[in-house]
C-alpha positions as CSV (number, residue, x, y, z in Angstrom):
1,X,1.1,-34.2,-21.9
2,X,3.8,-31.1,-21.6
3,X,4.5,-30.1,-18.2
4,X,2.2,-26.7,-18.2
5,X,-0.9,-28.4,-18.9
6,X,0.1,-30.6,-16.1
7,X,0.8,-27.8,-13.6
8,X,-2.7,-26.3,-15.1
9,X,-4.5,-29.4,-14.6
10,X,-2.8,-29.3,-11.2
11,X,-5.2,-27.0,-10.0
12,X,-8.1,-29.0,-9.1
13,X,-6.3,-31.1,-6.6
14,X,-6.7,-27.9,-4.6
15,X,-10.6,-28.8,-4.4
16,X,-9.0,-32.0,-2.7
17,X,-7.3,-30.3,-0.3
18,X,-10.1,-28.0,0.8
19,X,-12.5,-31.0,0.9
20,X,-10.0,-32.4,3.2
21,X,-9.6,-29.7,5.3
22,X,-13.3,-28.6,5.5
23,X,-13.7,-32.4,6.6
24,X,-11.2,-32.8,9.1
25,X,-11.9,-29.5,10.8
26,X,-15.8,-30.7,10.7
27,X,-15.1,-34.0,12.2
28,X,-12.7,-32.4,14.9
29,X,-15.4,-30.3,15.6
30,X,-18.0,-33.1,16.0
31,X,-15.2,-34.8,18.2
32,X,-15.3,-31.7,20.8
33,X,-18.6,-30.9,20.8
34,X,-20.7,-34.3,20.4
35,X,-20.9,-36.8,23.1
36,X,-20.4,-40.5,21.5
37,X,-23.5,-42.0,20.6
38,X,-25.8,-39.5,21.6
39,X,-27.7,-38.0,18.9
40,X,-28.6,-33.9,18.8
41,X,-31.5,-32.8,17.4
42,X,-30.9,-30.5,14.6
43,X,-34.1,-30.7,12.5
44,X,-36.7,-33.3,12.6
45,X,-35.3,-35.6,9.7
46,X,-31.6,-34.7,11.2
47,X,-29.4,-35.3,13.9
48,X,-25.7,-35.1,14.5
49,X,-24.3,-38.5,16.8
50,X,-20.9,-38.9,17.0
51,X,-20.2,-42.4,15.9
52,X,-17.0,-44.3,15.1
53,X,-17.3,-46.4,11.8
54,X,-14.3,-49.1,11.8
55,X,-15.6,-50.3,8.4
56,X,-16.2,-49.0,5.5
57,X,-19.6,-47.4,4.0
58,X,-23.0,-48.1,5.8
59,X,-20.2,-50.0,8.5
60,X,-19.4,-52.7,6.3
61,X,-17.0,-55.1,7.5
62,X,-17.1,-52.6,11.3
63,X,-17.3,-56.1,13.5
64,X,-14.2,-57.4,12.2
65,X,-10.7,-57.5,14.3
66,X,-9.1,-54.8,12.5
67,X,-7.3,-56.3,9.3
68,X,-10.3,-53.9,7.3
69,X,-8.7,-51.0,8.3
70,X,-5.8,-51.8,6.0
71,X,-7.7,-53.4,3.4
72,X,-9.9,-50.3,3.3
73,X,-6.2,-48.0,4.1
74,X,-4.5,-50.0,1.1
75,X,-7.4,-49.4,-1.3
76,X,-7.9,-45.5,-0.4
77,X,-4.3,-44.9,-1.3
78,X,-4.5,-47.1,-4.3
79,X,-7.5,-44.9,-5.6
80,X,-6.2,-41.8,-4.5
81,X,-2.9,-42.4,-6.5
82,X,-4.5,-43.3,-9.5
83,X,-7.4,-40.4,-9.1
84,X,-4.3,-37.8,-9.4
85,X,-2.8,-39.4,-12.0
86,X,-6.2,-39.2,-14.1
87,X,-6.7,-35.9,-12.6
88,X,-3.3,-34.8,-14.2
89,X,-3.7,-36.7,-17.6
90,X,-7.1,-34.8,-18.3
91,X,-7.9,-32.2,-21.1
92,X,-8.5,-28.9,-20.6
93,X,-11.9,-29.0,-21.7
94,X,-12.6,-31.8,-18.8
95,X,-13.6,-29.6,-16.1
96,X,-16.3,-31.6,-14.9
97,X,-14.7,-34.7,-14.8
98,X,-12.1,-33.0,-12.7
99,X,-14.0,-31.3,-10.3
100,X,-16.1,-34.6,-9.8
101,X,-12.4,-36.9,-9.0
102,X,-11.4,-33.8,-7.1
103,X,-14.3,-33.9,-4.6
104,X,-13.6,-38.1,-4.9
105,X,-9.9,-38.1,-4.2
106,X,-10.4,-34.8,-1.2
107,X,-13.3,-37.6,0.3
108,X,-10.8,-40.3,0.0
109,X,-8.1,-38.8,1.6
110,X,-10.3,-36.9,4.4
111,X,-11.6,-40.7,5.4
112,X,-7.7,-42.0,4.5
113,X,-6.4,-39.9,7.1
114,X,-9.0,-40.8,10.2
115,X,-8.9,-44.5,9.2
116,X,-4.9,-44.1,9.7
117,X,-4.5,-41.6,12.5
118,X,-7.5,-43.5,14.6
119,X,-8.1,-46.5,13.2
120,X,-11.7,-45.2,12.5
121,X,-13.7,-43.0,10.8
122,X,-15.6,-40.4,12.5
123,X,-19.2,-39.9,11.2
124,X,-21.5,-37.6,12.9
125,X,-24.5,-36.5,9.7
126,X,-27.7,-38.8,11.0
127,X,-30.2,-38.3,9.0
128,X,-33.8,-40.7,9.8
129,X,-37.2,-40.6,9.1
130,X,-39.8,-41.2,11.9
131,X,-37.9,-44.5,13.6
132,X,-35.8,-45.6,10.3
133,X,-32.1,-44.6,10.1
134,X,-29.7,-43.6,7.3
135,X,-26.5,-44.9,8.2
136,X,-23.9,-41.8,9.6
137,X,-21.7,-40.8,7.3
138,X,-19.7,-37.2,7.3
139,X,-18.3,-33.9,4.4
140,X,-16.0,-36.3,3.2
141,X,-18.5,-39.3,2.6
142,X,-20.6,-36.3,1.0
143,X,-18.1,-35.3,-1.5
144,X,-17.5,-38.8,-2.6
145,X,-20.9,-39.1,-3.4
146,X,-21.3,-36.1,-4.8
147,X,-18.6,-36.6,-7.1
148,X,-19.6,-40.3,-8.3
149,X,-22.6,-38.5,-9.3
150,X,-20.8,-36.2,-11.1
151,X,-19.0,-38.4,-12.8
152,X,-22.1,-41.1,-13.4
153,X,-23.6,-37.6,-15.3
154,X,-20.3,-37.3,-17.1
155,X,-20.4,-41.2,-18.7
156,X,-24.3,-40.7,-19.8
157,X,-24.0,-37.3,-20.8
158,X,-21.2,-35.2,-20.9
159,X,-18.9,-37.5,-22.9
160,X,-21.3,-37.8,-25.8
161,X,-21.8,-34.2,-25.8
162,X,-18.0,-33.2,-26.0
163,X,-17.5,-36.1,-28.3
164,X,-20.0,-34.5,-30.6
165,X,-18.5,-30.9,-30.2
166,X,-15.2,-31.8,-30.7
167,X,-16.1,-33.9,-34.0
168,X,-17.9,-31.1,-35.9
């Protein structure tokens, strides 16, 4: 790949940083404003409750003595390295695919960076129905999501499609 499609390609990783800094100013916020572990009522199926997750999604691995937050620290950067490199290495015509490990790679780091600087994550989105819970989660959990469905869209769909256009 020449360097200019590089630098071009370069350009999503700014969806990264914003998801980054959208999170981290959201979970600063939720830091000042939320009491821990008290839940505010925001509509009927949502609350916001500061919580610390020391584990990884839905608190896996939370009760252990702390070696999971490098495991989980070693593994984000692992991803996040090779996320940029894919990120870099894509065709122009792969839009979606970058957008998708943009919003993947900004989730990672947003999480990266808590799990680093307090040896936690801070989740504060509650959502529940009646008595039954979702596990907390926060933007940058969101954006992960949002792009593995992205990119979940992009395997069963997309390719095929661009595979055909380019062919004919």
């Amino acid at each position: 790949m020449k360097g200019t499609d590089m630098l071009r390609q370069s350009r999503w990783l700014l969806i990264a940083v914003a998801v980054v800094a959208l999170d981290l100013w959201t979970k600063a916020l939720a830091s000042d404003l939320l009491n821990f572990g008290q839940p505010v009522r925001i509509l009927p199926v949502l609350d916001f409750t500061l919580l610390h997750n020391r584990g990884a999604a839905f608190s896996f691995l939370s009760s252990e003595g702390g070696w999971q937050r490098w495991l989980f620290a070693g593994i984000a950067t692992a991803v996040s390295v090779v996320i940029i490199v894919w990120v870099l290495q894509l065709k122009r015509h792969e839009r979606w695919l970058a957008v998708a490990l943009s919003l993947i790679l900004g989730g990672a780091l947003g999480n990266l960076y808590d799990r680093l600087t307090l040896g936690y994550v801070v989740d504060f989105i509650h959502f529940h129905w009646n008595y039954h819970y979702f596990p907390a989660f926060n933007l940058a959990d969101t954006a992960i999501t949002i792009g593995a469905a992205m990119m979940i869209i992009d395997a069963l769909w997309l390719q095929k499609r661009r595979a055909e256009a380019h062919s004919s």
